[in-house]
N, C-alpha and C positions, 0 to 999 in steps of 0.2 A: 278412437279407442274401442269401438264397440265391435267394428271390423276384425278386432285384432282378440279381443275379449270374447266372443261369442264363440260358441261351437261349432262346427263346420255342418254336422246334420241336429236337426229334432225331432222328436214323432209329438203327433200331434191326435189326439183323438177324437177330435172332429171339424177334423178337416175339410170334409165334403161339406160340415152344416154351413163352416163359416165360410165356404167361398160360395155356395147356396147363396146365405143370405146376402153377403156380398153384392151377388149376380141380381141379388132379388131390388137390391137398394139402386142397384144402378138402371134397373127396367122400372124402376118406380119412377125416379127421377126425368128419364128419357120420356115415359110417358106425360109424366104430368107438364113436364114442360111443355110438352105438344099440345095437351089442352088447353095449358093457358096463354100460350103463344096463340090458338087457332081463336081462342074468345078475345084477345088481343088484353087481356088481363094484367096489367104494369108488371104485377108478382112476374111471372112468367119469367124477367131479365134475374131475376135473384136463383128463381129454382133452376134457370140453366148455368149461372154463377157455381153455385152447391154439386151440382151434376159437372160439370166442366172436366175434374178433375178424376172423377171417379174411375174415367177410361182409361188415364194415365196410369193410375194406380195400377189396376188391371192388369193391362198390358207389362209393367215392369215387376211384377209381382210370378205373373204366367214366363215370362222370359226365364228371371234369375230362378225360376223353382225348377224349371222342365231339367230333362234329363240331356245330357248334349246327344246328339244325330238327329231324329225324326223329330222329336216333341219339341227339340228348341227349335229345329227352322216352323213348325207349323205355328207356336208360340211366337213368334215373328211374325208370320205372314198374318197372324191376328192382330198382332199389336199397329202391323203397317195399315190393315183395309181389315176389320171397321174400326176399333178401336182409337188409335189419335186420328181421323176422320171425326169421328165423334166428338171426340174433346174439344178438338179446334173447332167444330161445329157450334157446339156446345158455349163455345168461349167467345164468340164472334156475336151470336145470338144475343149472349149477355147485355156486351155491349150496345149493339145495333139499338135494343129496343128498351134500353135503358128512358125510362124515361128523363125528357131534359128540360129544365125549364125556361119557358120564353123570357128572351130578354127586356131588362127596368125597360119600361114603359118610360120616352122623354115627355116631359111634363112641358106644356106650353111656356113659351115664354110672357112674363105678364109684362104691359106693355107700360 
């Protein structure tokens, strides 16, 4: 319904702040994971969790906005390298260092 309901353009005036800050949340994310990935910090699988997606976003956000010729293919060639490179980085990481916990201990058998 919303495809069909919305308007085809909008202006927006401030645009440059929110894809700033946008830009800004996602270089926060990339970095802090790195730290706590490098201090080997349990956190680290959640802030690359929260970060995962953000590239996505990005990337499909830059595609559907850009103008067709020049700015959708370079809006492409960003979203193919580094963009979902990241994500699935991002998401892989998550997982990997997820902390897991060791399995029940078997308990002697009493004799």
């Amino acid at each position: 319904m919303l495809a069909f309901g919305l308007p085809a353009t909008a202006v927006a005036a401030h645009w440059s702040t929110a894809w700033a800050g946008f830009d800004g949340l996602e270089a926060l994310g990339l970095i802090t994971t790195g730290v706590f990935l490098q201090r080997r910090d349990p956190r680290g699988c959640l802030v690359a969790a929260a970060t995962a997606p953000l590239p996505v976003v990005d990337a499909w956000f830059d595609v559907v906005t850009a103008t067709p010729g020049g700015d959708r293919a370079t809006a492409a060639a960003m979203a193919v390298f580094p963009e979902l490179p990241l994500a699935i980085t991002c998401a892989v990481l998550a997982i990997r260092t997820y902390p897991r916990l060791d399995p029940a201990p078997t308990l002697p058998r009493s004799a």
